[in-house]
N, C-alpha and C positions, 0 to 999 in steps of 0.2 A: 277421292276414290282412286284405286291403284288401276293403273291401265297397263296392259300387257300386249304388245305391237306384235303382230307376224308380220314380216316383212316380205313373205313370198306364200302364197296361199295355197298349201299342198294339197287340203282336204275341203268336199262342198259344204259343207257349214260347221257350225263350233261347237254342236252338241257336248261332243267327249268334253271339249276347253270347258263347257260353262258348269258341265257336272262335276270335273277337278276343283274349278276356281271358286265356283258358288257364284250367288247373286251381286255380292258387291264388289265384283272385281269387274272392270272393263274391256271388253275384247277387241282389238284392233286386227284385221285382217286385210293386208293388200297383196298383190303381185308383182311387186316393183322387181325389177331385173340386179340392179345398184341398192346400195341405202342412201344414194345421193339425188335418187328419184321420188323418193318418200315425200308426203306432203311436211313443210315443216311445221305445220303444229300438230299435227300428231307424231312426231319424232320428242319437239317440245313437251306434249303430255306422256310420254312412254317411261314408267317407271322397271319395266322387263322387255327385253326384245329378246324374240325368238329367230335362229336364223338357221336354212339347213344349206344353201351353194352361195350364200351370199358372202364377201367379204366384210371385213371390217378393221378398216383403216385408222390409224388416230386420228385424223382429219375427219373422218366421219363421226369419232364420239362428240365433236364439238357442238354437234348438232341434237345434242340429246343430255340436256341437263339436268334433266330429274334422275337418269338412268343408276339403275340400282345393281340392274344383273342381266346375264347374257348368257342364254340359255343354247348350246350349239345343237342342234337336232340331230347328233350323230357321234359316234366315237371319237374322229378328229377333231383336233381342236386349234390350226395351223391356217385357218383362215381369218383368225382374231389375235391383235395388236395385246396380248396380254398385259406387255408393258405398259403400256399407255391407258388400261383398264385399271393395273394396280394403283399407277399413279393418280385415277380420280376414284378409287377405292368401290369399282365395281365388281361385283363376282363374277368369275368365269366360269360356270358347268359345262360339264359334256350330257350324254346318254351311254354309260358302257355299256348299256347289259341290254341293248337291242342287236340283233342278227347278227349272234355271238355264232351260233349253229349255223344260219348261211354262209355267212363268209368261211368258217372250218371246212366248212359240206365243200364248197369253191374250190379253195385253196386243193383240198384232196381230191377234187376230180381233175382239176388243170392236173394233178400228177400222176393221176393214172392216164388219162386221155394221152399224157406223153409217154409214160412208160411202160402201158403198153401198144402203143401204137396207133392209139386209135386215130387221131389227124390223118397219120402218115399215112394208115389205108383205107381210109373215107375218100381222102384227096384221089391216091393212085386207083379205087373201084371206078371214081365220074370222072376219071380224064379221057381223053378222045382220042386214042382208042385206049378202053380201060388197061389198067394191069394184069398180069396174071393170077389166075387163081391158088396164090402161092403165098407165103410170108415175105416181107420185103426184110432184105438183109441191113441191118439199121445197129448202132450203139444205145438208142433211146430205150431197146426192150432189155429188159429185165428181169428177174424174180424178186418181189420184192423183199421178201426175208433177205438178203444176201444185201442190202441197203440199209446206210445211215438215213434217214430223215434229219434233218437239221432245223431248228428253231429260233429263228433271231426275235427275242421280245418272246416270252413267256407270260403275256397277260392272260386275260378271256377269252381270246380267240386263240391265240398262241397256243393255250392249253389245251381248245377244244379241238383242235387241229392234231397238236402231239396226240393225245388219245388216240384219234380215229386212226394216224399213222399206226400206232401201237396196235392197237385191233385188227390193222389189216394186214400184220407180220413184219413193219420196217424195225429195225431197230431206232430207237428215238433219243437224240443228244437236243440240249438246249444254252444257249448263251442268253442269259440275263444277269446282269451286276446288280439288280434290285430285289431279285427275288430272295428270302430269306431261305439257309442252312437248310435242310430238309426238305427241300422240296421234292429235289429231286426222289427222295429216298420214300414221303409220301403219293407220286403218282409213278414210281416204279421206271422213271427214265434216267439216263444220262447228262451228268453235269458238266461241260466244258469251261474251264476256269478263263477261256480269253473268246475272243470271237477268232483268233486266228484258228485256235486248238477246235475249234465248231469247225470252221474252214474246210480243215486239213482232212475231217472223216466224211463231210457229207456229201454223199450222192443225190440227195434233193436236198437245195438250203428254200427254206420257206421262210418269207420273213412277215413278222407281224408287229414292227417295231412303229410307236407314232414316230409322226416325224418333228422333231424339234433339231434347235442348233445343234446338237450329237451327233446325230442321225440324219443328218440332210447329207449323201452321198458317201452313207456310211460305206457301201459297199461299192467299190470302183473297180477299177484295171487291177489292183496287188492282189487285192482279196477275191477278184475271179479266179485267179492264176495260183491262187492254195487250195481250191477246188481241186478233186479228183477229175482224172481228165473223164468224160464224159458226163459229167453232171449234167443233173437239172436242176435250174433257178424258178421259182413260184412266188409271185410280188402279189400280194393281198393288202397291201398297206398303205404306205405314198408311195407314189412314183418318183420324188425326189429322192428317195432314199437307195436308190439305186441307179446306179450311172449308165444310161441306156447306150451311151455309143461305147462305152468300154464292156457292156453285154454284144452288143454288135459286134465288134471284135472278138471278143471270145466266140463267139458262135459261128464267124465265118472262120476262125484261125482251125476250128474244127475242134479246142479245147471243151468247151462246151456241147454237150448234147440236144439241148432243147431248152427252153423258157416259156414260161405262162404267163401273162402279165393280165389284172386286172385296174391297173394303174399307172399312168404314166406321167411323165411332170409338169407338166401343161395340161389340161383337160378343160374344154375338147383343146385339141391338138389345135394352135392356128396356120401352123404350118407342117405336115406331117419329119418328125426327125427320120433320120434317117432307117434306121432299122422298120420305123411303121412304113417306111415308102415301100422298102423292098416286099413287105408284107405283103401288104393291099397290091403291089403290082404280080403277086404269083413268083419272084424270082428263085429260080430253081437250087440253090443252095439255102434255101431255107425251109422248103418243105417238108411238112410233117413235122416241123423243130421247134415252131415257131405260135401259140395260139392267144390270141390277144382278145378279151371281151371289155366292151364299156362301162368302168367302173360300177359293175353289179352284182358283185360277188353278195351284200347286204341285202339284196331282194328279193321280197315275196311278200307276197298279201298280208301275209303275218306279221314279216318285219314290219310295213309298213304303219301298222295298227301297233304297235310296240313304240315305235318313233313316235307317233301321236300321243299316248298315252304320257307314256315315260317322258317324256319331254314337257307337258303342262304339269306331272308332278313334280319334277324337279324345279321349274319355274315356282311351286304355287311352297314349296320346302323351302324356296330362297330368300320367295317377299312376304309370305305370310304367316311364314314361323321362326322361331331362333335358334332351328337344326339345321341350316341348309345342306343339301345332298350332290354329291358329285363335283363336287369344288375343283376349280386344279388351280394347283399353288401358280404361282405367279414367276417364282425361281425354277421351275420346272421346265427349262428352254434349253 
């Protein structure tokens, strides 16, 4: 019988899993924190594991010999040992096509909430004694027609994001090296041939990029500083992928305008870095500049039921048929 392991138990029972899998498949559901806290024989029986915060170490595949496939409950795919999967020839999937829409929806509210203001006079109405009943004189406001939007990684989200920029009057450039000839010219944006040439126009750079060895601090200290001066930065993606103390820098040097981040590169934080300290303590060169939520840009009732779903069918496309779906190549780091 094929058994298929959850390693952290998101949902109270397995109806949706047993209606995907059918009767002859096995369901294993536990809440283990680790996969090193798994009981070992059912690591031993596990021919699919399912995992959505969990890591997975090569030291940890040693414990799962039957294991076939490794299903990630989410877009990223940067918490699993790829290499060490291809080497005992197990597949890797993600879920792309869950809270393709939330995270876009996200990504474009962190930039209007910055660019028009909204932090900056939410904060100044409840301070003690409020502010004036006036506009606070700021580089964050804008029109936004009179703005580039910038796009790092033109995937699913990447695209649903450029859109909505489009809709709401930015003009919209994108940097991907993967995306074929035409794209640009089928959703009506801007193609920038370098990430530098993305750089140099945009007044919001949003990035939607995963993160792999490319893309782990793709964006540092050089490439804040070909930023127009008063940008805004919008992180929807990993937070490795952006170098938080060379945004601190920029934002205190005052080249920078504002930043959104729904990701940061530790999560949770075990020590807060430096720019979340000054955050969370109110320090007054960074208000209104600055809005930081806990990786939830993917959330909502819906997404959730999407994750579920799409994740036991792509599990049930890997072991119990010979199409598997949502593969990622293995060279893909």
């Amino acid at each position: 019988m094929t058994t298929i392991l959850y390693a952290e138990r998101m949902y109270p029972d397995d109806t949706v899993e047993r209606e995907v899998f059918g009767p002859d498949v096995r369901i294993l559901m536990h809440g283990a924190p680790t996969l090193a806290a798994l009981a070992p024989a059912d690591c031993a029986a596990a021919d699919g594991l399912m995992l959505f915060r969990n890591w997975c170490a090569e030291a940890d595949l040693d414990r799962f010999p039957r294991l076939r496939a490794i299903v990630r409950m989410g877009v990223g795919y940067d918490r699993i040992d790829r290499a060490a999967c291809a080497a005992r020839g197990i597949l890797v999937c993600n879920v792309p096509d869950y809270g393709t829409m939330e995270v876009a929806d996200h990504a474009i509210a962190l930039t209007l909430a910055l660019r028009r203001g909204l932090a900056l006079h939410h904060d100044a109405q409840r301070a003690d004694p409020p502010a004036g009943w006036e506009p606070i004189a700021t580089p964050l406001v804008r029109r936004l027609d009179v703005q580039t939007f910038g796009v790092v990684g033109l995937g699913r989200i990447g695209t649903a994001a450029a859109l909505r920029a489009k809709a709401l009057g930015f003009r919209v450039a994108f940097f991907d090296p993967f995306r074929p000839n035409g794209t640009d010219r089928a959703l009506g944006l801007t193609r920038a041939a370098t990430l530098d040439a993305l750089l140099a126009q945009s007044d919001v750079l949003s990035l939607h990029a995963p993160l792999t060895r490319a893309t782990r601090g793709l964006i540092g200290a050089r490439e804040l500083a070909l930023l127009p001066r008063d940008a805004v930065v919008v992180n929807t993606a990993r937070g490795p992928v952006l170098d938080l103390d060379a945004l601190a820098d920029a934002l205190r040097s005052g080249h920078l305008a504002g930043a959104g981040l729904d990701v940061l590169p530790e999560e949770p934080p075990r020590a807060a870095p430096a720019l979340l300290a000054a955050y969370r303590a109110r320090e007054p060169w960074l208000a209104g500049r600055l809005i930081v939520t806990p990786h939830v840009a993917y959330h909502s009732p819906e997404a959730w039921a999407d994750i579920r779903r799409k994740s036991a069918e792509t599990m049930a496309a890997a072991l119990l048929t010979d199409r598997p779906q949502n593969v990622i190549a293995p060279e893909e780091g």
